[in-house]
C-alpha positions in Angstrom: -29.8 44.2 -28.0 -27.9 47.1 -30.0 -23.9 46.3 -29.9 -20.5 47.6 -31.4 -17.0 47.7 -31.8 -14.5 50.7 -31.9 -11.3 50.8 -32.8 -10.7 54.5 -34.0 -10.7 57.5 -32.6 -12.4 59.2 -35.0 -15.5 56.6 -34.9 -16.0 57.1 -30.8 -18.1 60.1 -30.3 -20.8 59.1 -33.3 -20.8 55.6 -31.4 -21.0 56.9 -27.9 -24.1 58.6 -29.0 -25.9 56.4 -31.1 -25.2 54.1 -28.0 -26.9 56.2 -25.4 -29.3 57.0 -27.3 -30.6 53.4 -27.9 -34.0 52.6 -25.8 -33.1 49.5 -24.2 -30.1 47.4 -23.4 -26.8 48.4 -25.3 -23.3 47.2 -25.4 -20.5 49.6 -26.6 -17.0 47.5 -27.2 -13.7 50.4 -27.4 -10.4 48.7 -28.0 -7.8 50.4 -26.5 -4.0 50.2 -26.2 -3.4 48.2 -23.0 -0.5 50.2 -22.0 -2.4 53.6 -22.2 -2.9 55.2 -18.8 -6.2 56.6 -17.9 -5.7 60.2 -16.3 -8.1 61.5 -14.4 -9.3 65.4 -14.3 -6.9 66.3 -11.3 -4.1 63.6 -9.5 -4.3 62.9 -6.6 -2.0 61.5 -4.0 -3.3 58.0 -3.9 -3.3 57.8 -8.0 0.2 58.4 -7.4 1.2 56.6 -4.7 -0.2 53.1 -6.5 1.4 54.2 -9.4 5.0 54.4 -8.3 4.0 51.0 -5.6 2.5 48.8 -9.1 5.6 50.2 -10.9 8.1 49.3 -8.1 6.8 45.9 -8.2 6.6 45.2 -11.6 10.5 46.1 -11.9 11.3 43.8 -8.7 9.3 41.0 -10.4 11.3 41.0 -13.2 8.8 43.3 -15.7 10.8 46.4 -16.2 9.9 45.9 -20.3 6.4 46.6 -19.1 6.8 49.3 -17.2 9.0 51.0 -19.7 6.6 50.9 -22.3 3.5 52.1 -20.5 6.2 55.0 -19.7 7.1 55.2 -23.8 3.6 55.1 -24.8 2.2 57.6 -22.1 5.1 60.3 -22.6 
């Protein structure tokens, strides 16, 4: 079974198809910040509805730090 790690940017897209390329099983591994968001092509209500309810939670629970840095880091 064909596997690898990526942990630049610049090393995805060669990996991405060397990986789909490969005849049988495969297992690509990307590291990615765990604050980054994930954006889709075009928002919709619902994204953004759970959005603003997991981000009003997080503050209530006490996780404001959290929520400030996904804001940081996604800005």
């Amino acid at each position: 079974m064909w596997g690898r790690t990526v942990s630049k940017a610049d090393e995805l897209e060669e990996a991405v198809i060397a990986w789909l390329n490969e005849p049988g099983p495969a297992l690509l591994n990307v590291k990615v910040d765990t604050m980054t968001l994930v954006m889709p092509p075009k928002i919709e209500w619902g994204s953004a509805y759970g959005m603003v309810l997991y981000s009003a939670k997080a503050m209530l629970q006490g996780q404001s730090a959290d929520v400030f840095a996904m804001i940081r880091e996604n800005l």
